[in-house]
N, CA, C and O of each residue as an XYZ file, in Angstrom:
568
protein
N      11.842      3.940      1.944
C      12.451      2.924      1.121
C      12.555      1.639      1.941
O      13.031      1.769      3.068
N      12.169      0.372      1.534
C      11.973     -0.878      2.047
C      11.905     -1.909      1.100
O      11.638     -1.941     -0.101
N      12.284     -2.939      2.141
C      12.321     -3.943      0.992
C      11.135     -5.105      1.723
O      10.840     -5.118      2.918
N      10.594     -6.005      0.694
C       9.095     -6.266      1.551
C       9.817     -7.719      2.271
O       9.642     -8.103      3.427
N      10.305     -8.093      1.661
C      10.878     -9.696      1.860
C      10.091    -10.546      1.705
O      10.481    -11.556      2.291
N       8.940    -10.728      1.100
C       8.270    -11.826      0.601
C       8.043    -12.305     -0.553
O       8.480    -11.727     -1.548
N       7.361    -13.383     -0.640
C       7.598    -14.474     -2.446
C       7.404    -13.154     -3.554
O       6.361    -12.501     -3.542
N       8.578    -12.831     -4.549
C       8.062    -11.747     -5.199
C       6.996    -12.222     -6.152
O       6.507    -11.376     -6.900
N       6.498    -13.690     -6.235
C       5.708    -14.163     -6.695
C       4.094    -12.735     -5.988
O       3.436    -12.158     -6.854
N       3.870    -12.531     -4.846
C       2.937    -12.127     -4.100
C       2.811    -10.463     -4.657
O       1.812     -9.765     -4.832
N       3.868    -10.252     -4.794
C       4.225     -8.449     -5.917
C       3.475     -7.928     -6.516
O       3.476     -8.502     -7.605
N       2.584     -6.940     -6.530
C       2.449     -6.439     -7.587
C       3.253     -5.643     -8.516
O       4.426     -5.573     -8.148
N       3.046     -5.142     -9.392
C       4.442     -4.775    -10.248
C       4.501     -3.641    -10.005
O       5.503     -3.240    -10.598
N       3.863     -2.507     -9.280
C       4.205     -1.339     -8.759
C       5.201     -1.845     -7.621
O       6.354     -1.461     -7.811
N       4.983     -2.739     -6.311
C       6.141     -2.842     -5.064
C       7.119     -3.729     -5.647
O       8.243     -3.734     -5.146
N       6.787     -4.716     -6.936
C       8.068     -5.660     -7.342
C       8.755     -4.735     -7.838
O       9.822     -4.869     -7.239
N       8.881     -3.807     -8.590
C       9.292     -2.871     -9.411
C      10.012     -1.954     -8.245
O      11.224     -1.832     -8.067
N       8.995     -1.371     -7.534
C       9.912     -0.668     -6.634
C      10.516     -0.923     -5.538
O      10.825      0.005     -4.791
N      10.757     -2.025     -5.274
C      11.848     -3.002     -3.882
C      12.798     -2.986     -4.892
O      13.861     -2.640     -4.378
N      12.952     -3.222     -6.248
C      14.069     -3.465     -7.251
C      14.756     -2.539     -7.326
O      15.972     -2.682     -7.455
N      14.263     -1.513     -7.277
C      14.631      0.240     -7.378
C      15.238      0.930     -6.470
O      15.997      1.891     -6.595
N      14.730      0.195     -5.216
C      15.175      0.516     -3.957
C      16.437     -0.228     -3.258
O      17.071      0.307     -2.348
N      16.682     -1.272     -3.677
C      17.753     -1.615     -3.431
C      18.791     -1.449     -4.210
O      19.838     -2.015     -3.897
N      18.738     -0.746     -5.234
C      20.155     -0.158     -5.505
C      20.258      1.028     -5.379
O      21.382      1.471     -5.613
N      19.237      1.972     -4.993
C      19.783      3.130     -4.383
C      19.940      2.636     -2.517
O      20.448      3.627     -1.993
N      19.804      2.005     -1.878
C      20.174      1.494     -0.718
C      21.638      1.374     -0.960
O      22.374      1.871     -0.108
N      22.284      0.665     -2.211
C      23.804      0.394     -2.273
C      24.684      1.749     -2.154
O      25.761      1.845     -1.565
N      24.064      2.670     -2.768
C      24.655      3.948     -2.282
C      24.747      4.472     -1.005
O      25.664      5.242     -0.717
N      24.122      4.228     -0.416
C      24.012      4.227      1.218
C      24.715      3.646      1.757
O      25.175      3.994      2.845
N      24.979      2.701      1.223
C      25.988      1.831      1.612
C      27.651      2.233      1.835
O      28.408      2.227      2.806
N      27.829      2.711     -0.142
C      28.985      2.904     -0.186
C      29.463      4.108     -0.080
O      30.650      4.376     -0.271
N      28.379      5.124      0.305
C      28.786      6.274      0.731
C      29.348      6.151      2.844
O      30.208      6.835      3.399
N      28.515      5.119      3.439
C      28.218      4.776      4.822
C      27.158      6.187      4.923
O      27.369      7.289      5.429
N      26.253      5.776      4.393
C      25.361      6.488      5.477
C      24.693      6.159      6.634
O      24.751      4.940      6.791
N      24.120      6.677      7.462
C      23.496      5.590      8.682
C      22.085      5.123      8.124
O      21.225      5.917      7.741
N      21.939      3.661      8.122
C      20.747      2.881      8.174
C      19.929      2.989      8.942
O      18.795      2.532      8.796
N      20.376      3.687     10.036
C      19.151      3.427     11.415
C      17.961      3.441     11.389
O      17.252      2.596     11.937
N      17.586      4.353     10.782
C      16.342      4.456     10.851
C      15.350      3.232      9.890
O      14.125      3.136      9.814
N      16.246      2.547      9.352
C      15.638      1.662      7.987
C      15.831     -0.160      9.070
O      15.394     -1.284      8.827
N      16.487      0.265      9.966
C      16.633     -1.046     11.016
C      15.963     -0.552     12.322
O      16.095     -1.522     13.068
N      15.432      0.244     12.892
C      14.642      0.525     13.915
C      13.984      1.478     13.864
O      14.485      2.542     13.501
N      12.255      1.351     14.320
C      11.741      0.708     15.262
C      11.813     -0.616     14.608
O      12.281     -1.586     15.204
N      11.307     -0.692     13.249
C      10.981     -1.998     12.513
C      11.812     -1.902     11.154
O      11.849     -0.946     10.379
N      12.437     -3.067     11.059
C      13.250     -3.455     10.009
C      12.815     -3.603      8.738
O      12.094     -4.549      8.420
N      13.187     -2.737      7.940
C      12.540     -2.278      6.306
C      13.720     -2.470      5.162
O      13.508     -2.063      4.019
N      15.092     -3.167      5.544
C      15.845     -3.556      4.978
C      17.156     -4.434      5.382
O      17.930     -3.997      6.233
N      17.363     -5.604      4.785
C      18.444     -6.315      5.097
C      19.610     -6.791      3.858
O      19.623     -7.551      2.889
N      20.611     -5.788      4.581
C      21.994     -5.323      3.969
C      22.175     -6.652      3.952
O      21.501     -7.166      3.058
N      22.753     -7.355      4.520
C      23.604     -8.887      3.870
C      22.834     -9.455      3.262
O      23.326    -10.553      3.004
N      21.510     -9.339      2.701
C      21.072     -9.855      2.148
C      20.481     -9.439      0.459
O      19.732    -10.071     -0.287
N      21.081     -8.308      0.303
C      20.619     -7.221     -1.036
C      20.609     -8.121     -1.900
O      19.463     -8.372     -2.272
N      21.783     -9.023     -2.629
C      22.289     -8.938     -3.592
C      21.185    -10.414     -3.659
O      20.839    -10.269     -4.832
N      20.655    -11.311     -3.332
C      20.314    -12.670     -3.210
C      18.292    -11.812     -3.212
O      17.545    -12.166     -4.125
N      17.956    -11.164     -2.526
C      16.731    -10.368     -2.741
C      16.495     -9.946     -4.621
O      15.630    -10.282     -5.429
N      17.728     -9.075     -4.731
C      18.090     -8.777     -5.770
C      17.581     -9.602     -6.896
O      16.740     -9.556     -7.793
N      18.547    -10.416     -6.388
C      18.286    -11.681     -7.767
C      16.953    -12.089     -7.610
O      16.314    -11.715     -8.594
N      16.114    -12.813     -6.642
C      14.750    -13.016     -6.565
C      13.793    -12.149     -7.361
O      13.059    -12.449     -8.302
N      14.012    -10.882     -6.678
C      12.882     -9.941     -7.724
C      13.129    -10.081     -9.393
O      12.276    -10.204    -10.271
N      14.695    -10.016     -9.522
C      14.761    -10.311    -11.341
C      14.348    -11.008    -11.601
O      13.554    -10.896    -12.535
N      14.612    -12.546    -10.843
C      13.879    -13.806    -11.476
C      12.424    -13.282    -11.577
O      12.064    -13.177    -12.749
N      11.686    -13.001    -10.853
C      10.249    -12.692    -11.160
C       9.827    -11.598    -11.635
O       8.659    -11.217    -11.561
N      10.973    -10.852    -12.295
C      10.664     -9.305    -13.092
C      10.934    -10.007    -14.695
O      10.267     -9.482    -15.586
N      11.690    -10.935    -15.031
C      11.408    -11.388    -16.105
C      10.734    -12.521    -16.467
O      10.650    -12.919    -17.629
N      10.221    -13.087    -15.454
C       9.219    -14.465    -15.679
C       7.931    -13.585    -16.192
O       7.145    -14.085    -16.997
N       7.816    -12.735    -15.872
C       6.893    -11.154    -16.044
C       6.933    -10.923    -17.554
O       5.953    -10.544    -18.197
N       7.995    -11.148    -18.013
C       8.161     -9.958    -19.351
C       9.079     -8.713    -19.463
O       9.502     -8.003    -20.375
N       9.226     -8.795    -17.715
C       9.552     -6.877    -17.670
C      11.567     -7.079    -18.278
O      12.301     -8.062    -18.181
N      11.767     -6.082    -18.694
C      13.304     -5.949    -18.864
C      14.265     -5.449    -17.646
O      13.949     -4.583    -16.830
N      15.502     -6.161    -17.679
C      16.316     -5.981    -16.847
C      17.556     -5.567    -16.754
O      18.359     -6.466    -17.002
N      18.267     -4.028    -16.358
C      19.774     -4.298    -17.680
C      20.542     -3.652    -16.213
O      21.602     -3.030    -16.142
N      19.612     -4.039    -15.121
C      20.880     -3.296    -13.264
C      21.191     -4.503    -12.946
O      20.370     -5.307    -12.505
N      22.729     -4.817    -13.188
C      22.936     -5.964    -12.283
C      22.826     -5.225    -10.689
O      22.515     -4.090    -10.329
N      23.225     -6.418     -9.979
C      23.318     -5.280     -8.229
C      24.852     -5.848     -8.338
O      25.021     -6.844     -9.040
N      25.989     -5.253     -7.668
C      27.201     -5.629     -7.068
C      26.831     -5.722     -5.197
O      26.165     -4.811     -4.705
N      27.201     -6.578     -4.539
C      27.161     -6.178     -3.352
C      28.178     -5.598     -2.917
O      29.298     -5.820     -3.378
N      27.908     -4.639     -1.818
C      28.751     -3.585     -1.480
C      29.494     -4.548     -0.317
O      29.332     -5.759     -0.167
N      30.643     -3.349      0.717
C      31.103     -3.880      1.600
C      30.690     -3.318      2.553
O      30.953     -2.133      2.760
N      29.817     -4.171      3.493
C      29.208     -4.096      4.794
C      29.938     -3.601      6.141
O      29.630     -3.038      7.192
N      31.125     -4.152      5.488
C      32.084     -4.175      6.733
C      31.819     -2.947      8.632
O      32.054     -3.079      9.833
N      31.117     -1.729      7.532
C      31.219     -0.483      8.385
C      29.805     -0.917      9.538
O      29.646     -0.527     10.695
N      29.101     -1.661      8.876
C      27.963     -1.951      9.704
C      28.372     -2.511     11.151
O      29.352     -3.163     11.512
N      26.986     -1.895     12.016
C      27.196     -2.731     13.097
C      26.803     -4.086     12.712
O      26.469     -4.229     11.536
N      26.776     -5.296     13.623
C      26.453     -6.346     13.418
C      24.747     -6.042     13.365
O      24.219     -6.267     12.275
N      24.088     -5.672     14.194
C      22.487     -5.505     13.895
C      22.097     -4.763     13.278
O      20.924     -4.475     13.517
N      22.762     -4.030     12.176
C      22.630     -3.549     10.907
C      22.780     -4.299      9.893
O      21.885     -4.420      9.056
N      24.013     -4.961      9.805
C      24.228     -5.578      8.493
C      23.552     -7.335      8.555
O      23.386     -8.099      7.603
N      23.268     -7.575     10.039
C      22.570     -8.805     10.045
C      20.751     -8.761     10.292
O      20.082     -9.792     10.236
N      20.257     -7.640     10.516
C      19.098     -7.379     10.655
C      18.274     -8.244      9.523
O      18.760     -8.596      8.448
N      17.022     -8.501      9.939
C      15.675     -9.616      9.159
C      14.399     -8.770      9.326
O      13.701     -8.424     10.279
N      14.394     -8.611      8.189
C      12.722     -8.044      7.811
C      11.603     -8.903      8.215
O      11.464    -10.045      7.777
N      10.746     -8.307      9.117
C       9.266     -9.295      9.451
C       8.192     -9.810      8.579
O       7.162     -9.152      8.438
N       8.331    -10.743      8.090
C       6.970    -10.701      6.822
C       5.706    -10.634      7.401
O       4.766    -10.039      6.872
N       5.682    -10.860      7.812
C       4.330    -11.225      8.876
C       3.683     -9.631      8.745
O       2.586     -9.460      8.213
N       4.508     -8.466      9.305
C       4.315     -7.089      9.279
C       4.664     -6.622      7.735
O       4.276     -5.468      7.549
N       5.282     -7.200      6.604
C       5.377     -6.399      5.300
C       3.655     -7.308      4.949
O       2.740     -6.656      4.444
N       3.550     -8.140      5.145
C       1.990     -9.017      4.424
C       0.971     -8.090      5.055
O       0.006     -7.842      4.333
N       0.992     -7.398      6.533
C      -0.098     -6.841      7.070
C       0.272     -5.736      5.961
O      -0.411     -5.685      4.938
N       1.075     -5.076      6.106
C       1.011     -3.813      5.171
C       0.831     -3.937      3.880
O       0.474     -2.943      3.249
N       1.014     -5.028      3.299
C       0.569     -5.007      1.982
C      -1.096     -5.155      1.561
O      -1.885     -4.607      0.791
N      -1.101     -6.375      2.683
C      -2.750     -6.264      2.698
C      -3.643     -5.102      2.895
O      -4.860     -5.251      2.778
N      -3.152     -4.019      3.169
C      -3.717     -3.041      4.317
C      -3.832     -1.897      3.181
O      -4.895     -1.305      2.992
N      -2.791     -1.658      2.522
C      -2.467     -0.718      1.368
C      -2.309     -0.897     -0.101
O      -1.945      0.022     -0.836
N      -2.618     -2.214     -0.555
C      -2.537     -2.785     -2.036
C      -3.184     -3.422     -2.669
O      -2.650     -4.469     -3.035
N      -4.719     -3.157     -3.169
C      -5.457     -3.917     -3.675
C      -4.749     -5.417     -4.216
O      -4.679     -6.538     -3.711
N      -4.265     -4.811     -5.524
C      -3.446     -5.802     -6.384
C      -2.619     -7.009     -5.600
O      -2.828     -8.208     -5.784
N      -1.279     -6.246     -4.354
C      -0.967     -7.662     -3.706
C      -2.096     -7.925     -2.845
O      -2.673     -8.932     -3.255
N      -2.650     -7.437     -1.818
C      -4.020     -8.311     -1.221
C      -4.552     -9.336     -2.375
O      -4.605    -10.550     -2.178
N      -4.822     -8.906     -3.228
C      -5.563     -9.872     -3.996
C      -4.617    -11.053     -4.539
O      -5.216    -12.021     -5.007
N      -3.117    -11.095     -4.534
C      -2.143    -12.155     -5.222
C      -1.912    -12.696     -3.653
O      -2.238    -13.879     -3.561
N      -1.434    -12.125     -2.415
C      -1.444    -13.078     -1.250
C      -3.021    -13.969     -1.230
O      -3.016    -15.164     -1.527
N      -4.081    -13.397     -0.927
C      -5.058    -14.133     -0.978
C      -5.368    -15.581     -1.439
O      -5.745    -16.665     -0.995
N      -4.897    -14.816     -2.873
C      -5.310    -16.248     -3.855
C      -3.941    -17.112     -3.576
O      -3.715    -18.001     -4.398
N      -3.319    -17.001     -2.864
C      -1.960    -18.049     -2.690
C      -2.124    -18.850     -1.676
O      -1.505    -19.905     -1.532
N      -3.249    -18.253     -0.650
C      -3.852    -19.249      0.694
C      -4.235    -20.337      0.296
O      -5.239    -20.278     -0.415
N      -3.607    -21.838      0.575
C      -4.467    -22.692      0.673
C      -4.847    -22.571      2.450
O      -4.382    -21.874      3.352
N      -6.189    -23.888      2.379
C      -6.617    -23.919      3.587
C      -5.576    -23.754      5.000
O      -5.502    -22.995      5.966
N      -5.055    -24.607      4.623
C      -3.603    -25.168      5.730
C      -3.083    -23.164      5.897
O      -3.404    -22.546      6.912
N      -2.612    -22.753      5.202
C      -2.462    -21.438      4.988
C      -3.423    -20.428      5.926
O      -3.173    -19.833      6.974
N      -4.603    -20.492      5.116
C      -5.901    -19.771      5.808
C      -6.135    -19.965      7.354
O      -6.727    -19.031      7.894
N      -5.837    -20.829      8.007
C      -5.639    -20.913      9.606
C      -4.598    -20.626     10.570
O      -4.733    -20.160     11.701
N      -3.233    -21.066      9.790
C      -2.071    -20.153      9.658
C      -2.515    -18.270      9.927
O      -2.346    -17.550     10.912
N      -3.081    -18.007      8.651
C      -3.335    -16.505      8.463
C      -4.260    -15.857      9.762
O      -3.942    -14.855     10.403
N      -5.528    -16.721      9.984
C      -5.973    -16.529     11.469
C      -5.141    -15.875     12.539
O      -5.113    -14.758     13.057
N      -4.531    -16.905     12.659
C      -3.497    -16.771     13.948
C      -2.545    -16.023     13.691
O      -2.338    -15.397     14.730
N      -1.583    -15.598     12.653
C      -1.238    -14.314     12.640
C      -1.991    -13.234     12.998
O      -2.049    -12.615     14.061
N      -2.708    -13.062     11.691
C      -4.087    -12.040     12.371
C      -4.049    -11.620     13.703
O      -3.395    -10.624     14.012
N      -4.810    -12.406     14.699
C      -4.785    -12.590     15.889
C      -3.665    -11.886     16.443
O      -3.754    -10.709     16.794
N      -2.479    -12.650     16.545
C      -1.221    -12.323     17.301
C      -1.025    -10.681     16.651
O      -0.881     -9.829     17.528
N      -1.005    -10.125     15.058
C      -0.408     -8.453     15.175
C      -1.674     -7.733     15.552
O      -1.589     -6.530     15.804
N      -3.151     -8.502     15.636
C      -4.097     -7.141     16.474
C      -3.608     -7.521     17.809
O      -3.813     -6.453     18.385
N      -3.045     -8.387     18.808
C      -2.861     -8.303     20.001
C      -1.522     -7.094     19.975
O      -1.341     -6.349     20.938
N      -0.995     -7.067     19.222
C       0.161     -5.766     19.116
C      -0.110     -5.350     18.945
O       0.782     -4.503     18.899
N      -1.454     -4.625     18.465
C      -1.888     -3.384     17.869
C      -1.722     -2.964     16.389
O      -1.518     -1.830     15.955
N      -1.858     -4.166     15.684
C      -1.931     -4.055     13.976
C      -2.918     -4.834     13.733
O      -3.037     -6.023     14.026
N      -3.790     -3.991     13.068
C      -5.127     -4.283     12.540
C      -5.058     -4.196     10.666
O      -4.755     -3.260      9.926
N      -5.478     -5.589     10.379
C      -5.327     -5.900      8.880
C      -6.973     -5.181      8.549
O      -7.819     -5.644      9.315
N      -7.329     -4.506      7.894
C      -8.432     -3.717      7.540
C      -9.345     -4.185      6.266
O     -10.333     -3.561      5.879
N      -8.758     -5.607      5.576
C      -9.246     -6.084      4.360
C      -9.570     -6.928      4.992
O      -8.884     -7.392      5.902
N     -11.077     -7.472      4.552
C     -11.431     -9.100      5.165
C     -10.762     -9.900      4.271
O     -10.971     -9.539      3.113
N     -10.003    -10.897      4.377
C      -9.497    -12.344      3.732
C      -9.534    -13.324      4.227
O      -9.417    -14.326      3.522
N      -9.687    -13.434      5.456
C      -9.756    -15.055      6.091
C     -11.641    -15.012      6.401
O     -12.236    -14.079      6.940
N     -12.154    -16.077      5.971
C     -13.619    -15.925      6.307
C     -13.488    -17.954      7.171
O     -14.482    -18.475      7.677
């Protein structure tokens, strides 16, 4: 369970749909305190202070869609978190490699969102997660 953190404009409606899904069963986690850890390290796949404002983003673009909406989110109380739990930041840089890597549909909506200025940008990402050892496996930057 993760949340991608990027333009849900870039979504396809299988991961827009299910980041939506996923963050309110995350709130149970919450208000039960279960431990997050594993959802904040090695790599950060969700950010608690930030549910309820994510939240709203994906609705805005789940009904610019068409799709119906009837979960508000409440935000929970964080309080129990450590601070690098409840303040933790999702990498886009690493949710875009993975989307590219595993999603026809978003590969193909990031793509078409490159302008040039963008496309050299995307290079040099590129670059920098194969020097970490993440290899994007779709050609898109030519």
């Amino acid at each position: 369970m993760r949340m991608w953190g990027i333009n849900p404009k870039l979504l396809c409606r299988q991961h827009l749909l299910g980041e939506h899904n996923e963050i309110h069963k995350h709130r149970h986690n919450f208000v039960k305190h279960h431990s997050i850890a594993k959802r904040i390290s090695p790599v950060v796949q969700i950010e608690p202070e930030n549910m309820r404002k994510r939240h709203d983003a994906l609705v805005e673009e789940m009904i610019a869609r068409g799709y119906n909406h009837n979960s508000p989110y409440e935000q929970p109380d964080l309080s129990h978190l450590k601070p690098e739990e409840r303040l933790a930041e999702i990498d886009i840089y690493v949710s875009i490699a993975d989307l590219l890597n595993r999603c026809p549909e978003c590969s193909k909506r990031i793509s078409e969102s490159i302008t040039e200025v963008g496309r050299e940008t995307l290079k040099e990402l590129i670059c920098t997660l194969e020097s970490e050892g993440m290899f994007i496996t779709k050609t898109l930057v030519q």
